[in-house]
C-alpha atoms as an extended CHARMM CRD file, in Angstrom:
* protein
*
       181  EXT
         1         1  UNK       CA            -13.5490000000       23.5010000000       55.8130000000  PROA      1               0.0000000000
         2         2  UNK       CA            -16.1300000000       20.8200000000       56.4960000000  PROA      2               0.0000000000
         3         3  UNK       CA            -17.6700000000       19.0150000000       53.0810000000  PROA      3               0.0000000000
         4         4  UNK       CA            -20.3880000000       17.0670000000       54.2820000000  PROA      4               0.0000000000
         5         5  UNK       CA            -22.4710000000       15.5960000000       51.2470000000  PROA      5               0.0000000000
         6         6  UNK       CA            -21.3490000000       11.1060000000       50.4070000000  PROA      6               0.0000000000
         7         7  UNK       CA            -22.1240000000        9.3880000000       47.3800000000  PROA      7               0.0000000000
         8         8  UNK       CA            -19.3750000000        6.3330000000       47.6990000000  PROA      8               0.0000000000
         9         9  UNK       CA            -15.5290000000        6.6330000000       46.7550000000  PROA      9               0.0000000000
        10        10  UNK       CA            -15.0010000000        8.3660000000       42.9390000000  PROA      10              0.0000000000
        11        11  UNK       CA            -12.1020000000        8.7170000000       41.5290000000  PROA      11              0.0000000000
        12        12  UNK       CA            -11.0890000000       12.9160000000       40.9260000000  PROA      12              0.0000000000
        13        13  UNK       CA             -8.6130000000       14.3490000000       39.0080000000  PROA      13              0.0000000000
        14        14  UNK       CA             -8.1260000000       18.0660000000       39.7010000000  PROA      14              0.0000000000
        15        15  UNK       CA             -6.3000000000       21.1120000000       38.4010000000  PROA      15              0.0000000000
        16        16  UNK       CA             -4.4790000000       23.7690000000       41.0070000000  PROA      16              0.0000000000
        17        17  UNK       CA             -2.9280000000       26.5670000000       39.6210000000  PROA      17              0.0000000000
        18        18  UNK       CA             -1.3060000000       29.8100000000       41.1040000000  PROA      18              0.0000000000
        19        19  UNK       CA             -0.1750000000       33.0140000000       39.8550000000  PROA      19              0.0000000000
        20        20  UNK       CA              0.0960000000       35.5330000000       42.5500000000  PROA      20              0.0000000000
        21        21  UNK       CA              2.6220000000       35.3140000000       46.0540000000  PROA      21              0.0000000000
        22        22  UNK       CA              4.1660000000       32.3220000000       46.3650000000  PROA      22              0.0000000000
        23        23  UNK       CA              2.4600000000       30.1020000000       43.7820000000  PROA      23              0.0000000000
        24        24  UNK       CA              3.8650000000       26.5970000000       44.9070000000  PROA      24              0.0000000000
        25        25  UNK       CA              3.1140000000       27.2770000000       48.1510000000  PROA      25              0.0000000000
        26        26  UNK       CA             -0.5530000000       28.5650000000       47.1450000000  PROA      26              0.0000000000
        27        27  UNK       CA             -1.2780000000       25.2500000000       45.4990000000  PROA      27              0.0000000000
        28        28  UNK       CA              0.0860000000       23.0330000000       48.0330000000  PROA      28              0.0000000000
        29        29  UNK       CA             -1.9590000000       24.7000000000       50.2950000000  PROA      29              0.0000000000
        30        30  UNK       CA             -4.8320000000       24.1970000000       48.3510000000  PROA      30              0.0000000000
        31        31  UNK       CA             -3.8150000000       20.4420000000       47.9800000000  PROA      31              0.0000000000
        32        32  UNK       CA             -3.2090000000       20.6530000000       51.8570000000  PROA      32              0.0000000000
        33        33  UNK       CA             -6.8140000000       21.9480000000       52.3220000000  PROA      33              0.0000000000
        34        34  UNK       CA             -8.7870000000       19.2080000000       50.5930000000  PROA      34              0.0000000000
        35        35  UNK       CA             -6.8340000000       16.7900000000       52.2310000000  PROA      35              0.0000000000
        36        36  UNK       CA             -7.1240000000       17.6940000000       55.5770000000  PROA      36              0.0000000000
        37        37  UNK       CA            -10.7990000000       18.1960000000       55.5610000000  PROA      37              0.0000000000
        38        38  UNK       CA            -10.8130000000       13.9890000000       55.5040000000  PROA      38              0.0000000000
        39        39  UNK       CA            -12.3990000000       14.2570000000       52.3750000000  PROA      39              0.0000000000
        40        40  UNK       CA            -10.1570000000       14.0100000000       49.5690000000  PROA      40              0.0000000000
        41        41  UNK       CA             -7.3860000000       11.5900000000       49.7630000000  PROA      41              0.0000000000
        42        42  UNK       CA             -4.5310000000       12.3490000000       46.8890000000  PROA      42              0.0000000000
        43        43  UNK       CA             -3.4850000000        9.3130000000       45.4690000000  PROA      43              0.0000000000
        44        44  UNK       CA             -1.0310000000       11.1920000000       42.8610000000  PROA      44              0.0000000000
        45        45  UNK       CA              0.2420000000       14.5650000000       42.0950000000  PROA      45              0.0000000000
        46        46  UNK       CA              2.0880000000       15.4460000000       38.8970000000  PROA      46              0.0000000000
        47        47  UNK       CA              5.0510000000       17.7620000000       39.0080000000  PROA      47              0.0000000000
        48        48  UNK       CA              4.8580000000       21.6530000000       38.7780000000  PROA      48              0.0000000000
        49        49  UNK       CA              4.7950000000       23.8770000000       35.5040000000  PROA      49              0.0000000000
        50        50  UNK       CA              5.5520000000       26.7360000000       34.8740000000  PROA      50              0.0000000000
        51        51  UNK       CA              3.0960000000       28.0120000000       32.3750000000  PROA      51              0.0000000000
        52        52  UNK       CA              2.2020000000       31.2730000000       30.2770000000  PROA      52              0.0000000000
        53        53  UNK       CA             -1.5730000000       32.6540000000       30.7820000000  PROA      53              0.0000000000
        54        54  UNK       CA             -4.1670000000       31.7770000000       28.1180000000  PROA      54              0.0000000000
        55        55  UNK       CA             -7.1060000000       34.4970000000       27.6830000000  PROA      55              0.0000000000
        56        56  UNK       CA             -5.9260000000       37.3450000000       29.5020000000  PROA      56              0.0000000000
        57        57  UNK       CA             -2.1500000000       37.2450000000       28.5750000000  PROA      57              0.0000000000
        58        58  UNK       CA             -1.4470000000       40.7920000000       30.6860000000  PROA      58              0.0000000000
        59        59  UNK       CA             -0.6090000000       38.5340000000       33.8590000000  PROA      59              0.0000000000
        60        60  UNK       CA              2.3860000000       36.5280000000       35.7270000000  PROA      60              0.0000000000
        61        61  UNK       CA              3.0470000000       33.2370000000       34.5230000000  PROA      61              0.0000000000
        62        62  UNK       CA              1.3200000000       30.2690000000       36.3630000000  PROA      62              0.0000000000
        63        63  UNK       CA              2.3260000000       27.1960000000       38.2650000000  PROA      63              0.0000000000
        64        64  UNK       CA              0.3040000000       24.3970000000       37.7670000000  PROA      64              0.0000000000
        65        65  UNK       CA             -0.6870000000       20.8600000000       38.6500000000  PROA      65              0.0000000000
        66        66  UNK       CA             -3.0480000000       18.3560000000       38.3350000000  PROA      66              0.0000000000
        67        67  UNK       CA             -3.7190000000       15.3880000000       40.9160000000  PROA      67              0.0000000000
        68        68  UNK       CA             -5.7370000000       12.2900000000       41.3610000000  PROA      68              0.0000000000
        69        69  UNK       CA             -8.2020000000       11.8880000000       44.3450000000  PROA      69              0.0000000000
        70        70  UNK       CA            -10.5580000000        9.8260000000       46.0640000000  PROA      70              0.0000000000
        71        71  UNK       CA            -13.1480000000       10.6830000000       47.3730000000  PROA      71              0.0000000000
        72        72  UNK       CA            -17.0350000000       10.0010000000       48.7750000000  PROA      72              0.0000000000
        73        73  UNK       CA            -18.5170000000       13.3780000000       48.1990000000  PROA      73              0.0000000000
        74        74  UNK       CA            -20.8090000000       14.0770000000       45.2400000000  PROA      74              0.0000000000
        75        75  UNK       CA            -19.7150000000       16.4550000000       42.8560000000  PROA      75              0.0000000000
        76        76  UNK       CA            -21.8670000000       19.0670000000       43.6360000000  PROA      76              0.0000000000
        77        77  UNK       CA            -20.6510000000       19.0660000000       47.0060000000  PROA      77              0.0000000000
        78        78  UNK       CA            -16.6150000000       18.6500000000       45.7980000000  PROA      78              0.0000000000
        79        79  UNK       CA            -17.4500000000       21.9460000000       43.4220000000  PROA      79              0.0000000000
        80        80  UNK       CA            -18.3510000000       23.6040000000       47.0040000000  PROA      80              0.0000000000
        81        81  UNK       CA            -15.2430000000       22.0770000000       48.4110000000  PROA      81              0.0000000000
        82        82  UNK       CA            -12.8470000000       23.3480000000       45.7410000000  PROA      82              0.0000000000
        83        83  UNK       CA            -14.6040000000       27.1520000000       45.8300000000  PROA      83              0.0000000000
        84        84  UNK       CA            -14.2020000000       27.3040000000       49.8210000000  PROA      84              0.0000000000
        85        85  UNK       CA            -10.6680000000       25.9620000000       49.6760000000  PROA      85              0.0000000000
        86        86  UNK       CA             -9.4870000000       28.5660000000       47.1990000000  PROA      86              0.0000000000
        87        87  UNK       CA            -11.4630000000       31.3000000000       49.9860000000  PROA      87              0.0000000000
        88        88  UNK       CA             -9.7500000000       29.9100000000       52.9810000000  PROA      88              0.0000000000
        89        89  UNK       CA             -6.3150000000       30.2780000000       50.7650000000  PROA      89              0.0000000000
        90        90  UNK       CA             -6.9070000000       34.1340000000       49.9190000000  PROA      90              0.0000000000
        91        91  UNK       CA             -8.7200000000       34.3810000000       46.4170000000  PROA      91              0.0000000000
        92        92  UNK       CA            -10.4490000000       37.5640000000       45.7420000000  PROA      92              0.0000000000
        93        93  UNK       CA            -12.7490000000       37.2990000000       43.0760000000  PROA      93              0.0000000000
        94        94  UNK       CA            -11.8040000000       40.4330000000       41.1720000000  PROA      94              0.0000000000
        95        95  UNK       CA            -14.2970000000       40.0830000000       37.8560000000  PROA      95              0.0000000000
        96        96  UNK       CA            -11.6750000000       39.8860000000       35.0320000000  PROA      96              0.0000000000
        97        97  UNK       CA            -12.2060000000       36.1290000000       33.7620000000  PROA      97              0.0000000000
        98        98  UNK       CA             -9.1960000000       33.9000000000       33.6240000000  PROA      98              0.0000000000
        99        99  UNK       CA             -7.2660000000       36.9620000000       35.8170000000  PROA      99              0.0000000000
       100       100  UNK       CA             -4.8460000000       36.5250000000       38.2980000000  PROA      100             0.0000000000
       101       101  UNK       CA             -5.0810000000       34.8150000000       41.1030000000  PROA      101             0.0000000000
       102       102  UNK       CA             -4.0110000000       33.1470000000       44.5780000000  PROA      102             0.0000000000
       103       103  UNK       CA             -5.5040000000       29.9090000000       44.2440000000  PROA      103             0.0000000000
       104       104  UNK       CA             -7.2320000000       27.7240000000       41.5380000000  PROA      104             0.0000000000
       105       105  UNK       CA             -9.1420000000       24.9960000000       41.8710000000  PROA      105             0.0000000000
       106       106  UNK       CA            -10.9900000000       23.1260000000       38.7470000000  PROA      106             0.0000000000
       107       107  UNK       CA            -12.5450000000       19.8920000000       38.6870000000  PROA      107             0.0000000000
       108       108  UNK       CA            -11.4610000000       17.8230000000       35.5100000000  PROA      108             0.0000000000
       109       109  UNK       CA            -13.1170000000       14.4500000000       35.7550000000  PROA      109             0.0000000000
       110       110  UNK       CA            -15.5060000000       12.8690000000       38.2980000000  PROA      110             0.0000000000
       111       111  UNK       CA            -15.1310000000        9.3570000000       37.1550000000  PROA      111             0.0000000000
       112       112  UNK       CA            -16.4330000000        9.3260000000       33.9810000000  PROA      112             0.0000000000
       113       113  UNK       CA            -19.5580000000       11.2940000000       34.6920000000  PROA      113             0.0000000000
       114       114  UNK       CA            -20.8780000000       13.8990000000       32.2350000000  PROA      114             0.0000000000
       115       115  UNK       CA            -22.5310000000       16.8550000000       33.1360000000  PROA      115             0.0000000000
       116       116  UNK       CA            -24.0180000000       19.8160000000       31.8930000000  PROA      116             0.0000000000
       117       117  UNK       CA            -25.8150000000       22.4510000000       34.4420000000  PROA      117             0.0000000000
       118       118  UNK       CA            -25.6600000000       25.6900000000       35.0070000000  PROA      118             0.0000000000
       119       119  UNK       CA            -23.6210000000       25.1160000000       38.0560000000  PROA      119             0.0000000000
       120       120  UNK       CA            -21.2390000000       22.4080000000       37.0380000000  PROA      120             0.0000000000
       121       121  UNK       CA            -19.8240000000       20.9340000000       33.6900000000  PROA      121             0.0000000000
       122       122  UNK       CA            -17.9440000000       17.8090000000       33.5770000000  PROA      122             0.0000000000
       123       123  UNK       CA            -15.8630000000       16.3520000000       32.2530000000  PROA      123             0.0000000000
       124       124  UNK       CA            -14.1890000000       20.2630000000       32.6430000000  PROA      124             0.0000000000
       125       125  UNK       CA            -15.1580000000       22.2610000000       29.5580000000  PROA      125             0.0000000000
       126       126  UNK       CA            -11.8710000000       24.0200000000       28.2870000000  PROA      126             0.0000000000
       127       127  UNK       CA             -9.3060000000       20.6820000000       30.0550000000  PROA      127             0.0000000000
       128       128  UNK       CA             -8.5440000000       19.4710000000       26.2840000000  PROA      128             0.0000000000
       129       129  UNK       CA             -7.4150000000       22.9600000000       24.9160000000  PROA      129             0.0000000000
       130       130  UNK       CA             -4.9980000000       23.4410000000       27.5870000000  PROA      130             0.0000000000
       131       131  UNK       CA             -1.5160000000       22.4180000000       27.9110000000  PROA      131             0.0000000000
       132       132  UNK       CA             -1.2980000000       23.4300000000       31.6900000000  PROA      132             0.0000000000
       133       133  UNK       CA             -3.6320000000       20.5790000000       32.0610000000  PROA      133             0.0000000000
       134       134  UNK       CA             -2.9390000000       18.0350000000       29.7940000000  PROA      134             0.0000000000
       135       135  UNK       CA              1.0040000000       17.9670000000       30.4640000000  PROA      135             0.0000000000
       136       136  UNK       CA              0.3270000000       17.3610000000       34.2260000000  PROA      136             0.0000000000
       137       137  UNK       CA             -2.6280000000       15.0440000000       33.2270000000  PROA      137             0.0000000000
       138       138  UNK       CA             -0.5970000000       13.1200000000       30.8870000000  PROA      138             0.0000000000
       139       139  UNK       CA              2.3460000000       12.6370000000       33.4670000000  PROA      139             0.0000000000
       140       140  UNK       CA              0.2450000000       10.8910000000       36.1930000000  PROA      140             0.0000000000
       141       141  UNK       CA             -2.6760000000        9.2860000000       34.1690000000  PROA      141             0.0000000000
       142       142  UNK       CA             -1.7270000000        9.2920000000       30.0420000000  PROA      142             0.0000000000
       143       143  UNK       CA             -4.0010000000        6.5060000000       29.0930000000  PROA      143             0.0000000000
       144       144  UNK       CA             -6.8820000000        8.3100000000       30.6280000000  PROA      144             0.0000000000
       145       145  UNK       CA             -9.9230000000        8.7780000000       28.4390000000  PROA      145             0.0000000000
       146       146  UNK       CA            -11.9470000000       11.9260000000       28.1120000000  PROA      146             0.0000000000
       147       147  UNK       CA            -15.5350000000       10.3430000000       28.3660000000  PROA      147             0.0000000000
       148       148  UNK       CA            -17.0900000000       12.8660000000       25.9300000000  PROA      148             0.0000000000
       149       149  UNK       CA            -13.9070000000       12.9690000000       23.4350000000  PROA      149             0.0000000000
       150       150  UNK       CA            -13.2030000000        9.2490000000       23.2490000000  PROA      150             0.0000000000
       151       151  UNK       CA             -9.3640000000       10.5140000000       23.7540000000  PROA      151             0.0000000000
       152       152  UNK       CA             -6.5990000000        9.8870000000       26.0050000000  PROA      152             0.0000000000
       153       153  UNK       CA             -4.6230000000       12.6230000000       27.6780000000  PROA      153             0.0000000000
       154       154  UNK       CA             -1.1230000000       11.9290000000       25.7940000000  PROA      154             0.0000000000
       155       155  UNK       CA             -3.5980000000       11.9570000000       22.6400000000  PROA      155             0.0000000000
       156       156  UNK       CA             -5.2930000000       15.1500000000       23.5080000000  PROA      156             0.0000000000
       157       157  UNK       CA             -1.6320000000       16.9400000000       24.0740000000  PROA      157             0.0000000000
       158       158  UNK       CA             -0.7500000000       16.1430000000       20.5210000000  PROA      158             0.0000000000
       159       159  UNK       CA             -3.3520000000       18.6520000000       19.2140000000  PROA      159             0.0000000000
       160       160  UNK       CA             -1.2780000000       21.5330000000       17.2980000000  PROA      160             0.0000000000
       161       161  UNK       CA             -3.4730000000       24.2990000000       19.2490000000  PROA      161             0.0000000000
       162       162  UNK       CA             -2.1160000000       22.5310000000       22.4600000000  PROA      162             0.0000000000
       163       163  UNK       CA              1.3170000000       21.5340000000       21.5770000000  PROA      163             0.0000000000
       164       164  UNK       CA              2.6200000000       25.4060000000       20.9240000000  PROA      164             0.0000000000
       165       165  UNK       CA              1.2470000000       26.4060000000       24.5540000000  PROA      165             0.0000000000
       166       166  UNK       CA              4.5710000000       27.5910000000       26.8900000000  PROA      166             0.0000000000
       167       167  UNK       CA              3.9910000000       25.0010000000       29.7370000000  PROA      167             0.0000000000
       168       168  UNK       CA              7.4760000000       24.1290000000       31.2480000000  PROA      168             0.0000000000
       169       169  UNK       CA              7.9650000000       21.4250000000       34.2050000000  PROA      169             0.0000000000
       170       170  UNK       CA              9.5100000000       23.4920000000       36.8240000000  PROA      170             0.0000000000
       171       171  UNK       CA             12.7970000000       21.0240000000       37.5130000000  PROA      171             0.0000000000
       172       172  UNK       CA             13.6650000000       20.7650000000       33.8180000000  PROA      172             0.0000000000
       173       173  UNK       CA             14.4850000000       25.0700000000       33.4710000000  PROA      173             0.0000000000
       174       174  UNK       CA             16.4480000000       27.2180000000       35.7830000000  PROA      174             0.0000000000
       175       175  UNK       CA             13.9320000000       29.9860000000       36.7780000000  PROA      175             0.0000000000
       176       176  UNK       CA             14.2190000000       33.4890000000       38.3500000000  PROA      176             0.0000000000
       177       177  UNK       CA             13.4980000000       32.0920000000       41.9090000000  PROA      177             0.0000000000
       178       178  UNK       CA             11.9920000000       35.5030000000       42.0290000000  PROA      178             0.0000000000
       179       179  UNK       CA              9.2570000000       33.8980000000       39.6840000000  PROA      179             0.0000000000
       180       180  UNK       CA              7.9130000000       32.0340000000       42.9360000000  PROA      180             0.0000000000
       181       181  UNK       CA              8.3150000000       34.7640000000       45.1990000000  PROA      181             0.0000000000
């Protein structure tokens, strides 16, 4: 995977989430294939969570993660990035919205830019309404500010919609192992 538009380092942050196969593996790969394209360096990456599906609730349980990037690549060209990575990792689009899948990819924040086209919205649209990104967000950049919201992360988790989501870092529960199978 080759991602060949520069714009000058940005700061990233970025959501991976898995629920089909083996879902830690499936987001470390996808971690794996950003980073050795050259394009993305990681700078951190939160802990794992286990986390119950929002919208279409008929599906495994996630794991999820969020990490913080550099990189020189517009955002246009990082959305490209993401959507190849999660191909190369075995995503089948299969036409039921927020259904399973192998490999997820979102863009949360490109520094503070905000953006509204038909192919890209940032900061990510749905990011403050969900726990499985706020928790990981929270852990590796709290004090981060939504540039639309005017809110940090930790402030953002505190919202009761939020706060009653099942999102469980994966070291603090004994899980069936067969979970991550």
């Amino acid at each position: 995977m080759t991602i060949r538009e520069k714009s000058g380092a940005h700061q990233v942050f970025i959501a991976v989430g898995s629920n089909l196969g083996n879902r830690i593996r499936s987001c470390r790969l996808g971690v794996d294939l950003l980073s050795e394209a050259g394009d993305v360096r990681v700078v951190k990456h939160s802990r794992y969570y286990y986390s119950a599906p929002l919208d279409y609730t008929e599906q495994p349980w996630f794991i999820n993660a969020v990490f913080q990037a550099v990189t020189e690549i517009g955002p246009y060209g990082l959305i490209e990035g993401l959507k190849a990575a999660e191909t190369e990792a075995g995503r089948v689009q299969t036409g039921i919205r927020f259904g399973p899948r192998v490999l997820d990819l979102d863009l949360i924040f490109y520094d503070n830019l905000v953006i509204h086209t038909p192919q890209l919205t940032l900061p990510h649209p749905r990011m403050h309404q969900r726990a499985f990104v706020l928790k990981p967000l929270s852990e590796i950049a709290p004090r981060l500010i939504h540039p639309v919201l005017g809110l940090t992360a930790e402030k953002l988790l505190e919202d009761d919609s939020v706060a009653v989501q099942q999102c469980i870092a994966v070291e603090n529960k004994v899980i069936d192992k067969k979970a991550f199978a």
